[in-house]
Every structure is written in structure tokens, then in C-alpha cells.
Wavefront OBJ file of the C-alpha trace (Angstrom):
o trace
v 152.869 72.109 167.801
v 149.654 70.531 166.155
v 147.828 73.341 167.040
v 149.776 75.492 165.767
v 149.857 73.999 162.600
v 146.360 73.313 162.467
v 146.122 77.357 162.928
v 148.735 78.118 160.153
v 146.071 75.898 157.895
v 142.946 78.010 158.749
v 144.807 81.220 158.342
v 145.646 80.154 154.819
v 142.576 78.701 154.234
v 140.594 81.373 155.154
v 143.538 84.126 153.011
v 143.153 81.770 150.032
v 139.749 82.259 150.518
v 139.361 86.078 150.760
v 141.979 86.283 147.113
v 139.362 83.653 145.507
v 136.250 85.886 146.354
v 138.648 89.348 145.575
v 139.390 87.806 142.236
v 135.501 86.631 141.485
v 134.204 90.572 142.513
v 137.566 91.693 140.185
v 136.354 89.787 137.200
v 132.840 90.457 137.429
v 133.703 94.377 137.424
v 136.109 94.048 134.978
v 133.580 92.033 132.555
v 130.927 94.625 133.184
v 133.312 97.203 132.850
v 134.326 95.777 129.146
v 130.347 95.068 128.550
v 129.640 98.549 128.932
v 132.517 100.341 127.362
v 131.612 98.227 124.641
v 128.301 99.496 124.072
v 129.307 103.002 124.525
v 131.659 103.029 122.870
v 130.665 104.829 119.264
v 132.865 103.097 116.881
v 132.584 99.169 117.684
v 128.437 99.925 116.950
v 128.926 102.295 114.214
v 131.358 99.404 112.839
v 128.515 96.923 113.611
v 126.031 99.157 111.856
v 128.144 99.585 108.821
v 128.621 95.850 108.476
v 125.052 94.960 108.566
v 124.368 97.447 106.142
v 126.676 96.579 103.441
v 125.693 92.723 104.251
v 122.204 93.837 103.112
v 123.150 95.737 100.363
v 125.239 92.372 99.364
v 123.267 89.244 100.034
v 119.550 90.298 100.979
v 117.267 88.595 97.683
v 116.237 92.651 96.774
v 119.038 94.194 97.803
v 119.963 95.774 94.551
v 116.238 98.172 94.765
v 118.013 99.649 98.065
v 119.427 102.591 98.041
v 121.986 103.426 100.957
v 119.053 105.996 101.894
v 116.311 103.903 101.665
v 118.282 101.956 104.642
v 119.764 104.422 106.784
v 116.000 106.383 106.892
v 114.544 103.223 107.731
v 117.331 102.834 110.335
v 116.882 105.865 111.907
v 113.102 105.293 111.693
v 113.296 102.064 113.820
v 115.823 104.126 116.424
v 113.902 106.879 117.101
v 110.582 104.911 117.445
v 111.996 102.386 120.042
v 112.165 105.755 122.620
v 108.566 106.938 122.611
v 105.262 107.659 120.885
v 106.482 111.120 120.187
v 109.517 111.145 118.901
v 110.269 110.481 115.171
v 112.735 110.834 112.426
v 111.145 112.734 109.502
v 112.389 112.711 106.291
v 111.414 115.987 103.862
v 108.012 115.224 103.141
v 106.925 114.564 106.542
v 108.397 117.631 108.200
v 106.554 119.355 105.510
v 103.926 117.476 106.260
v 104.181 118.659 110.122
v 105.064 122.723 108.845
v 101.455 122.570 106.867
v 99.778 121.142 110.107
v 100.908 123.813 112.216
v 100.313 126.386 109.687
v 96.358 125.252 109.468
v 96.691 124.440 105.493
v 97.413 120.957 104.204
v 95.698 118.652 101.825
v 94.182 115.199 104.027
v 91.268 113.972 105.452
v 91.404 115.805 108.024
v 91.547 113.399 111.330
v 94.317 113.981 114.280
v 95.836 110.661 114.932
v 97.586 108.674 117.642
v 98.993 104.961 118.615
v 96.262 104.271 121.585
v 96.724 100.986 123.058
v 98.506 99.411 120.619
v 95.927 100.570 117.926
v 96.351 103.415 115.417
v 93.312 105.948 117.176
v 91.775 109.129 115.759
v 92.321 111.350 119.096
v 89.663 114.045 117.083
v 88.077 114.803 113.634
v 88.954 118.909 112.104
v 85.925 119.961 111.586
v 84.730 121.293 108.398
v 86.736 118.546 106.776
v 85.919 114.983 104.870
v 86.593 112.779 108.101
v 84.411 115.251 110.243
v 81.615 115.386 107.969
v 81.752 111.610 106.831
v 80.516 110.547 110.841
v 84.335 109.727 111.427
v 84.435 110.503 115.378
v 87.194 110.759 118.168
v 88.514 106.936 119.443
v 87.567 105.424 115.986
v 90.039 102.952 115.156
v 91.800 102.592 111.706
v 92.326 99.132 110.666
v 92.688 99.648 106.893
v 94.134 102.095 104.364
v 93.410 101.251 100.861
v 92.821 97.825 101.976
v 95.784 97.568 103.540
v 95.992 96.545 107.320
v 97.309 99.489 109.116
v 97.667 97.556 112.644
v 101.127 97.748 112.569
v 102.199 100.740 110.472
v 103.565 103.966 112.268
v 102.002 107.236 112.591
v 104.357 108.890 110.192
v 103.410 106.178 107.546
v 99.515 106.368 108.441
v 99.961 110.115 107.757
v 101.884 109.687 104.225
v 99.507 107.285 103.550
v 96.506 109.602 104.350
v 97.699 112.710 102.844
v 97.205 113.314 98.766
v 96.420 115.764 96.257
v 93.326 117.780 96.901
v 90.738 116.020 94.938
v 92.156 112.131 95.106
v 90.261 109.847 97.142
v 91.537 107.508 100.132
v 89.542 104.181 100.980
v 89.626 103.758 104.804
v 87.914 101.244 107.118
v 87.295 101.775 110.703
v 86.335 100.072 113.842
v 83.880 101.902 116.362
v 84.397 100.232 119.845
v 81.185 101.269 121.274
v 79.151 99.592 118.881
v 81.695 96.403 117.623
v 80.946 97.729 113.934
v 83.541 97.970 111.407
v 83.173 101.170 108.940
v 84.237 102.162 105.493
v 84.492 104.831 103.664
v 85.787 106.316 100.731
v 87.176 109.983 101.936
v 88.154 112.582 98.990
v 91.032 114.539 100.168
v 90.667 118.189 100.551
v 92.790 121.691 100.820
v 91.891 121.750 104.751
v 92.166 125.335 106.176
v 91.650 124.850 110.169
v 89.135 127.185 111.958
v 90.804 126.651 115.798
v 88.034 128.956 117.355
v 84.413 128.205 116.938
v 81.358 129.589 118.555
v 78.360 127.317 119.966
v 76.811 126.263 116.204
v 80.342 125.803 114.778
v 80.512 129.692 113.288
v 82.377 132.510 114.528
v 79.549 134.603 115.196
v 80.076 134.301 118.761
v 77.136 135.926 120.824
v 75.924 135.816 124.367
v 73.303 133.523 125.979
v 70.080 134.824 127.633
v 72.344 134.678 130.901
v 75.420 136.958 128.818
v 77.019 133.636 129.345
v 79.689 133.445 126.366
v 80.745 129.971 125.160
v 84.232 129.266 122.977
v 85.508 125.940 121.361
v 88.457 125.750 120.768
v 89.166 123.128 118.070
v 93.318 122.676 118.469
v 96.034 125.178 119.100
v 97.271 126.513 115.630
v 99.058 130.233 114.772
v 96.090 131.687 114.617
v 94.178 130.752 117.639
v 95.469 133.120 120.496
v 94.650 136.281 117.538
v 90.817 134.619 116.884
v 90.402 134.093 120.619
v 90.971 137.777 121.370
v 89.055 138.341 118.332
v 85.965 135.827 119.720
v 86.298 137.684 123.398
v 85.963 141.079 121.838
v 82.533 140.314 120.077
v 81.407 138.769 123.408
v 82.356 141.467 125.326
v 80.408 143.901 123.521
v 77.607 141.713 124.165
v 78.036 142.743 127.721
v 79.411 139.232 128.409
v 79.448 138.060 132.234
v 81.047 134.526 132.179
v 82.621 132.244 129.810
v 83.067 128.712 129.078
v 85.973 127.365 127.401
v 85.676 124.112 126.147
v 88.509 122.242 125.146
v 87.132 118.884 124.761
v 88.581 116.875 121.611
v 91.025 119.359 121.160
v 94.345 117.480 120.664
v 97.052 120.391 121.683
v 99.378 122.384 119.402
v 101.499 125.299 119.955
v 102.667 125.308 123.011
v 103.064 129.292 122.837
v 99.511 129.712 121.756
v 98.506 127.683 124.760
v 100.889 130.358 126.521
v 98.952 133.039 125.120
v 95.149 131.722 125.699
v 96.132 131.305 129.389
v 97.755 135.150 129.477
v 94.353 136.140 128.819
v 92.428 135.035 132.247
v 95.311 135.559 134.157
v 96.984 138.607 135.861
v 100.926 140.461 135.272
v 102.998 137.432 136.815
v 100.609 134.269 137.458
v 102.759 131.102 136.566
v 101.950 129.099 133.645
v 103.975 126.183 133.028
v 106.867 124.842 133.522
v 109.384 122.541 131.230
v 112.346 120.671 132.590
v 114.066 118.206 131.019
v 117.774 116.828 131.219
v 120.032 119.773 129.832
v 119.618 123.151 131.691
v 118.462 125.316 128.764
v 115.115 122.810 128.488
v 114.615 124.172 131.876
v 111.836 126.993 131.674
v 109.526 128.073 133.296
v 106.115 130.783 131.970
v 104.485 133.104 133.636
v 101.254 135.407 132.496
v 102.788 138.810 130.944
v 99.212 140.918 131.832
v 98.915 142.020 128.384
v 94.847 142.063 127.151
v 94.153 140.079 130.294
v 90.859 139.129 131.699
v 91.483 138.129 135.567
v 88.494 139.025 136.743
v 86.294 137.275 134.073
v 84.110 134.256 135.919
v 85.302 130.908 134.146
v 84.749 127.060 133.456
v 86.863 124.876 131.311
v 85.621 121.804 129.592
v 87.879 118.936 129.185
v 87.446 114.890 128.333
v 89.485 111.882 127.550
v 90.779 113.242 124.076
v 91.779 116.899 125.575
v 95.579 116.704 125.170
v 99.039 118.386 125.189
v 98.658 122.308 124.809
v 94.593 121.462 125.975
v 96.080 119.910 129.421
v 98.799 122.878 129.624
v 95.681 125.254 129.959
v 93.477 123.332 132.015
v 96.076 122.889 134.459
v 97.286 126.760 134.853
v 93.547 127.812 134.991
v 92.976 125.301 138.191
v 96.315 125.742 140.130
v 95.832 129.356 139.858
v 92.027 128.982 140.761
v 91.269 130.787 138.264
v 88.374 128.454 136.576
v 86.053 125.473 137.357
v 87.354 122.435 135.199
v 84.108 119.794 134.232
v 83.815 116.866 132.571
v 86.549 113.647 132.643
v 90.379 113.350 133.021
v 92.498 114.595 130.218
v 94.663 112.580 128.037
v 98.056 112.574 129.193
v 100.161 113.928 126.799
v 102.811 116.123 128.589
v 105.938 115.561 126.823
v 107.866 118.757 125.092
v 108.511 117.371 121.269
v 111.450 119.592 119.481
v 111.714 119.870 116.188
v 115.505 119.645 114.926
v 116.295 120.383 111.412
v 119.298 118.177 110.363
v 122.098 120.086 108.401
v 122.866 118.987 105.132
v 120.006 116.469 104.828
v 117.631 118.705 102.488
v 114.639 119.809 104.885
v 114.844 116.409 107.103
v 114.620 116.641 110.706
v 114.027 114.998 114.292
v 111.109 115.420 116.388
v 112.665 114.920 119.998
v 111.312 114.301 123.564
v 113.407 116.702 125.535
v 111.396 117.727 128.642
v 108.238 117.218 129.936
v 105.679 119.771 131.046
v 104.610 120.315 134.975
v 101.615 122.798 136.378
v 102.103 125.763 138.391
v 101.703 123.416 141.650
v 104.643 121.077 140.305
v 102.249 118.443 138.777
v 103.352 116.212 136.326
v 100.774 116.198 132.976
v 102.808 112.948 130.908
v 101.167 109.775 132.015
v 98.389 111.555 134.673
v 96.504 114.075 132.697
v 94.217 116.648 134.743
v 91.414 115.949 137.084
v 88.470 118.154 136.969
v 86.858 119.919 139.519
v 83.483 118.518 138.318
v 83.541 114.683 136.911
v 80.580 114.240 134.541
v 81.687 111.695 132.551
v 79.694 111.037 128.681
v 78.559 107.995 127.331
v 79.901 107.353 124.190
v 76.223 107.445 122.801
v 75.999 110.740 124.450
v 78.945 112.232 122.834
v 77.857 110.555 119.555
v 74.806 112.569 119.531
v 76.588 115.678 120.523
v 78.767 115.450 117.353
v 75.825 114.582 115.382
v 74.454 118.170 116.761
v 77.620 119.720 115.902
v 77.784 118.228 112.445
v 76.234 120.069 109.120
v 73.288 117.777 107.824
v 74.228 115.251 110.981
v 70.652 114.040 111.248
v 70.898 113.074 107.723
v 73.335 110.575 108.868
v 71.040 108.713 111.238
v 68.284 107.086 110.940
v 64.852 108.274 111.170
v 63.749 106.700 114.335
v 67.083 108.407 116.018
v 66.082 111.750 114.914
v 64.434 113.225 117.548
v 67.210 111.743 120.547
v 69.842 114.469 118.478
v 67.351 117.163 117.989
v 66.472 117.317 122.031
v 70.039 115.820 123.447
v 71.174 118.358 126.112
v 74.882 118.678 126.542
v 75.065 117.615 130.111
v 78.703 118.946 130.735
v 78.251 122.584 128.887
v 74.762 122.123 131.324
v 76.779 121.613 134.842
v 79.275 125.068 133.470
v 76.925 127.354 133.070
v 75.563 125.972 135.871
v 78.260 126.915 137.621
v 78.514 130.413 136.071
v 74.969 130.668 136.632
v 75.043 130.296 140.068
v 72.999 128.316 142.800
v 70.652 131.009 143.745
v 69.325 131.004 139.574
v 68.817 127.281 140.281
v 66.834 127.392 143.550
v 64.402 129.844 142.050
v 64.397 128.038 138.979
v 63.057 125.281 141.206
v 60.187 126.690 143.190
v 58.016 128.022 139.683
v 58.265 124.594 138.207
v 56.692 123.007 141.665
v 53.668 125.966 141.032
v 52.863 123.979 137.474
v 50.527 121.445 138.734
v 48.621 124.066 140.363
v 47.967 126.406 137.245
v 47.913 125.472 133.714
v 47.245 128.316 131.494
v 50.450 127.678 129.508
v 48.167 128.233 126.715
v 47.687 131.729 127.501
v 51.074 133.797 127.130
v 49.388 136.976 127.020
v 47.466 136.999 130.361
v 48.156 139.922 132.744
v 49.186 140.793 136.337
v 49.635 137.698 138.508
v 48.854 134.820 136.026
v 51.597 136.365 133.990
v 54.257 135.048 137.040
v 52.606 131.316 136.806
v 52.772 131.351 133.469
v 56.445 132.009 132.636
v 58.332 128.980 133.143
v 55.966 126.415 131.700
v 55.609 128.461 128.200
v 57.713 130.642 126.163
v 60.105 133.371 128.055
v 61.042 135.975 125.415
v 57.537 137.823 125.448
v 57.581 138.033 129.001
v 61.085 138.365 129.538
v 60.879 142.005 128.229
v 57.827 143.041 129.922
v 58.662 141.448 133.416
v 61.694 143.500 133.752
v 59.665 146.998 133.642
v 57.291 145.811 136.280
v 59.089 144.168 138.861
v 61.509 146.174 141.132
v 63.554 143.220 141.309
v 64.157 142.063 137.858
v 66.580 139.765 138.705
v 65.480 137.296 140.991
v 62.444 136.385 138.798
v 64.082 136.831 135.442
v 67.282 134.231 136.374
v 64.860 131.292 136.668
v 63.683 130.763 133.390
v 67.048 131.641 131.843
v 68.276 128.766 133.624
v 66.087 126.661 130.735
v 67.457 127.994 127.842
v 71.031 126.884 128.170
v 69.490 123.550 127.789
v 68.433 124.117 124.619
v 72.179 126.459 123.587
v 73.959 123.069 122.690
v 70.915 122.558 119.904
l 1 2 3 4 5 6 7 8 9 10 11 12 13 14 15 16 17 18 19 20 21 22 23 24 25 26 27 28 29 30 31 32 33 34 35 36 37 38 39 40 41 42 43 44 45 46 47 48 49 50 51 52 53 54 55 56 57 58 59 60 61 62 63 64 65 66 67 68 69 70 71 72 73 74 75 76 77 78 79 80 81 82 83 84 85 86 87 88 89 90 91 92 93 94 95 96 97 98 99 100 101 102 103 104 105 106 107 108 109 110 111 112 113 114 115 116 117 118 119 120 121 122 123 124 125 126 127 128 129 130 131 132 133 134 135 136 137 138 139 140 141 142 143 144 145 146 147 148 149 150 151 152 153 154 155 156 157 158 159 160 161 162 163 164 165 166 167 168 169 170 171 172 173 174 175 176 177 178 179 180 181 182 183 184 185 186 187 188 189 190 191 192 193 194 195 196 197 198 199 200 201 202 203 204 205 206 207 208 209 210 211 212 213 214 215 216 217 218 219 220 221 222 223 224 225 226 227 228 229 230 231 232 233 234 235 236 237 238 239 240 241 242 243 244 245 246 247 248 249 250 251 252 253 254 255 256 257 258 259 260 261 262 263 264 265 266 267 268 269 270 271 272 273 274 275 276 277 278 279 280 281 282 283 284 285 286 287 288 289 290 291 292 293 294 295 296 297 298 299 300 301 302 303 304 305 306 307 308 309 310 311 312 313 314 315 316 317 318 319 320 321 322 323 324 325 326 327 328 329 330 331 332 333 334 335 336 337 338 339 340 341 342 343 344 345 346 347 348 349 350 351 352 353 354 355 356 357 358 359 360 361 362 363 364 365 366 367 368 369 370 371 372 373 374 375 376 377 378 379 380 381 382 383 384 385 386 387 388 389 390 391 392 393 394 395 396 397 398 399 400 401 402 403 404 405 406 407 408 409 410 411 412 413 414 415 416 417 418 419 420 421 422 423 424 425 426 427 428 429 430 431 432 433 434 435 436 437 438 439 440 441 442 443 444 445 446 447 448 449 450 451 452 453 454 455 456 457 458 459 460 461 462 463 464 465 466 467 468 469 470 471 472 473 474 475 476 477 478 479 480 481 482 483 484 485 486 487 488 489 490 491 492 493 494 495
């Protein structure tokens, strides 16, 4: 009898137990249940939202200088901003602003910007413009506008801030990481028409090297650039052009359908492009080459760094799935995100610039967050690149000082070095190799015109054009002496 009351008391004990635990797990999933209807659920927040807003318009010490715009824009600024680097709200003046930009005519200073690491970054200068030609150079940061820390201000406000009539000045200060300086200026504001494809000495005269090697920068991705590409290849071609190199370094992106477009034109009918996918179906999409004015066959290197981004890592990363070109220099950026643009009905030219997908290479490779890795890592010094852009720039030696002179006269570009390299081809190297080791033996460098054997000696210590032409008429082999001292002048090309 005991023991079966003792039983009776477990068994209860042990049901009462089970409800207690039933009714904890009920209430827990009940109260998260309630949380999270509650913050989906549209109305409560839009209450909430209206509430705060009318308690600012009511009781905040300025309240009566805000306008119900003035709050909900700043509102939706805040929103927006909280979900990436990319996505913004713009009110009428900035998506002008962006329409302009992608058009390749707006009045600024002409610098493509960025928030880098918590800082606000110039990712690259547009050339021809006041920031290009006042030394202003790609990871620069800007720590004032007007003397006005800009630490904390957005990208959309750095670019109102920064853009002006054509003719009205800006007062800037920046700080150069590599050398711990802080740098001011006072930048007048121009009418800035972007050139997006350059030739080597920043003209769009676009010939051949000695090796029919053609080189193309490509400064951004605008409207016009796929047209002035085709344009640029054209020239070359008639130049009897027998490799290229692309080089995309600094180039912040663009249009991702002139990226679409470059890459049709080194690829065959059918070779996959890109991809997009993102979480509704119609962001799903994928690219492939249509054939049209297409150069398959065309040897290739691309040139890439740190700043290439967006529409610069879209091409990159077609051109080496596909093996279709040699990639040198450092990782890219990182930027693969699809921004759209949304106009806003009813709200007078306003509209959202939206994450909706991100972009993946023809092997499935993610570019947001990774960037591309080159075939070739040759990294840069930051001096280095420094006195590449001071080679670039119009009247850059002015901006140095005497002593520094002669480092950007004779700086060789060691990546554009290592592509046409590349292009070039080992065997040009070798033989390039075995006259210099002959130099100790024979000196008469000072004697171009000498005749018959000397002549062979004398070519790659001195000058090559005189004996360039001749050597071709005599030898039955023109090629395998010619090749070696071409190999020295694309040394001197970046000059």
C-alpha cells in the first residue's frame, strides 16, 4: 500500500513536472512569437515613427526650422545607410548628381570617392581634372571640407559638399598615409568632361610599340567607353597590332553594360560573362559574349591593383575564367554588389540606390568581399605608384622637388614591364640576355655606324632605331636578333 502510494507521488510529480516545462517552452514561443509580430508588423512602427516625428516637430529646441521633409529625408537617409556602403536614399540633387556622373559631364573636383576603413578615401583621381592635376592621388584621405571635419559625414554629403558651380573654389585637406603628411588645397571646381579611354601618354593617339604591342587605359566605365575602345582598337589595329594590354588599374567601375561590352570584344559568340543573383528571381541573370566586333584570338594581359573595382573586377574576372588573358599586378578591390537605381513616384526626381544582387565570375566566384587574384602578383610601393602618377601627370615634375626629378623621369613601370613581358614572350627575353653578357667584351657603343659584325655587338648597348632598319635587310632571320633590343624599349613606353 505504501508503495503504491509512494508511486502515485512520482507519477504526479514527474506529470506536474512535464506541464511546468510544456508551459515554460509555451510561453517562451508565445513571447517570441508576440516579439516578432511586433516588429513586423508595419503599423505599430509606422505608429512609432509617426510619434517620434511629431514629438520633434513639438518639443525639440529648433524644431520650428524643420520641415516634415527635412525629417523624413534624413530618416530615410539614416535607414538606408544602416544596410551597406552602397545603398543610399537620394534626394533630387543627388540623383542628378549620380545621372551627370554616368553621363561623363558634371561640375566637381573631380575625385571618385569611398568610405575605406572607416575613413572617407579617394578610390582614384579623373584625370584631366583639378584633383588629378593638384597631386591629389588614389587612397588619399579627406579629413576636411571647408574646414569642416568630414570624418563622419556620408558619401552623399561629401559629394554635395564637393560639387559647385564651375568656377567656385572648394578648400580641402588631406591625409597621405604613406608619408603621415596632412595636405591642403584650395581646388577650383570645373565643367569635368571624362575621357574613359586613354592611350600610354594620357592622349588618344593610341599607337603601337616597337614590339606592335598596343597598350589601353581605361580610366572608369562611362557611356562612352565600349564606342572609344572599339575606336582605340581600330587605330591599333591598323598599326598591325599583335598584343594588347589592358590596364585597369585605378579604375573604379561604372556601367555594368559597358563592362559587358569591353569583355564582348576578346571573347567569342557564347563565352559567359557574368552572372547576377540576388533574392527575387528577375535579379537572377546571367551574360554571355554576343560575338559581335570580337577579338578572340588577340594575345592579352590585364592590369589590375588595390583600387580596380566593380565593373574593373567584372572584366578581370571573365577574361581569367575564360583564359582568355594574363591578369598582373595586386588583388582587386572588392566591390561586387549590383546597386539599382529606383526612381520614387511622386517624389520629384528622388530615388533609391539599392543592393539587390551581387555579381559572380563565369567559374561561380564571388567578387563582393574577395576581389580577383592575378595570375602575376607584382605588388607597387606606394612611392612607386607615386612616381608613376607623377609620369602620368601634365607638368608632374613641376610638382616635386628638384632632387626627385630624375627618380620620375627614369621610373620604369614594373607591372606594364612583367605584361609585355608576357606578350613578348620568353624566347625575346633569353636573347635579350645573351647580347648584354657580350658588353664587357666590346665597347664601341660610341660608334653606331660601324659595319658587318661590330654592327651585332653594338646594338644593344647604343641606340636601336638606326640599326633596327638596316639589320632586318641583312639578316635572313630578322626576328630572332631584332626581338632583343625591343625588349628595352618597353622600359622606357611608361616615360
Amino acid at each position: 500500500m505504501l508503495q503504491t502510494k509512494a508511486a502515485r507521488r512520482i507519477l504526479h510529480g514527474v506529470v506536474l513536472g512535464v506541464l511546468l516545462v510544456n508551459l515554460a517552452i509555451g510561453a517562451k514561443v508565445y513571447s517570441e512569437s508576440d516579439a516578432n509580430s511586433s516588429a513586423n508588423d508595419p503599423h505599430a512602427n509606422l505608429d512609432l515613427f509617426v510619434n517620434v516625428l511629431e514629438r520633434i516637430r513639438r518639443d525639440y529646441v529648433d524644431g520650428g526650422e524643420l520641415t516634415y521633409e527635412d525629417l523624413v529625408h534624413g530618416a530615410l537617409r539614416g535607414m538606408i545607410g544602416m544596410l551597406d556602403p552602397h545603398s543610399e536614399f537620394m534626394p533630387p540633387t543627388r540623383y542628378s548628381h549620380l545621372m551627370d556622373d554616368t553621363e561623363g559631364r558634371f561640375g566637381g573636383v573631380g575625385v571618385h570617392i569611398n568610405i575605406q576603413d572607416g575613413y572617407l578615401t579617394v578610390l582614384a583621381p579623373m584625370e584631366d581634372t583639378p584633383a588629378y592635376e593638384a597631386g591629389i592621388m588614389s587612397g588619399d584621405r579627406i579629413v576636411k571640407i571647408e574646414g569642416k571635419n568630414a570624418r563622419n559625414i556620408s558619401m552623399p554629403e561629401a559629394v554635395d559638399k564637393l560639387r559647385g558651380k564651375p568656377g567656385s573654389k572648394v578648400k580641402m585637406t588631406f591625409f597621405r598615409p604613406s608619408t603621415r603628411e596632412d595636405i591642403e588645397v584650395t581646388l577650383k571646381r570645373a565643367l569635368i568632361k571624362v575621357a574613359t579611354v586613354k592611350d600610354i601618354n594620357n592622349q588618344r593617339k593610341f599607337t603601337v610599340d616597337e614590339n606592335k604591342i598596343g597598350y589601353v587605359r581605361l580610366t572608369q566605365f562611362g557611356e562612352a567607353t565600349s564606342r572609344d575602345l572599339e575606336e582605340a582598337l581600330r587605330k591599333l589595329e591598323l598599326e598591325d597590332m599583335k598584343g594588347l594590354v589592358l590596364d585597369l588599374r585605378h579604375n573604379p567601375g561604372g556601367l555594368l553594360d559597358q563592362a559587358i561590352r569591353v569583355c564582348e570584344k576578346f571573347l567569342a559568340k557564347g563565352e559567359p560573362i557574368v552572372t547576377t543573383e540576388g533574392r527575387r528571381e528577375h535579379e537572377n541573370s546571367e551574360h554571355k559574349s554576343s560575338g559581335r566586333h570580337a577579338r578572340p584570338d588577340l594575345p592579352l594581359v590585364v592590369l589590375v591593383n588595390r583600387f580596380s573595382a566593380s565593373a574593373s573586377e567584372i572584366v578581370a574576372g571573365c577574361l581569367k575564367d575564360n583564359d582568355r588573358a594574363k591578369i598582373v599586378g595586386e588583388k582587386t578591390f572588392g566591390k561586387g554588389s549590383v546597386q539599382k537605381i529606383l526612381p520614387i513616384n511622386g517624389q520629384h526626381g528622388a530615388a533609391l540606390r539599392l543592393t539587390t544582387a551581387k555579381y559572380y565570375t563565369p567559374s561561380h566566384k564571388v567578387i563582393h568581399g574577395h576581389g580577383i587574384e592575378p595570375h602575376h602578383k607584382l605588388k607597387m610601393s606606394r612611392e612607386d605608384e607615386e612616381l608613376l602618377f607623377l609620369q602620368r601627370t601634365p607638368g608632374g615634375l613641376k610638382m616635386v622637388a628638384e632632387d626627385r626629378r630624375e627618380a620620375v623621369g627614369t621610373f620604369v613601370d614594373p607591372q606594364l614591364a612583367k605584361a609585355i613581358e608576357l606578350l613578348v614572350g620568353k624566347k625575346q627575353i633569353q636573347a635579350k640576355a645573351e647580347p648584354e653578357e657580350e658588353k664587357p667584351a666590346e665597347k664601341p657603343a660610341e660608334k653606331p655606324n660601324e659595319k658587318a659584325k661590330p654592327e651585332k655587338e653594338a646594338k644593344p648597348e647604343k641606340e636601336a632605331k638606326p640599326e633596327e632598319e638596316a639589320k632586318p635587310e641583312k639578316e635572313a632571320k630578322p626576328e630572332k636578333e631584332a626581338k632583343p633590343e625591343a625588349e628595352e624599349k618597353p622600359a622606357d613606353k611608361p616615360e
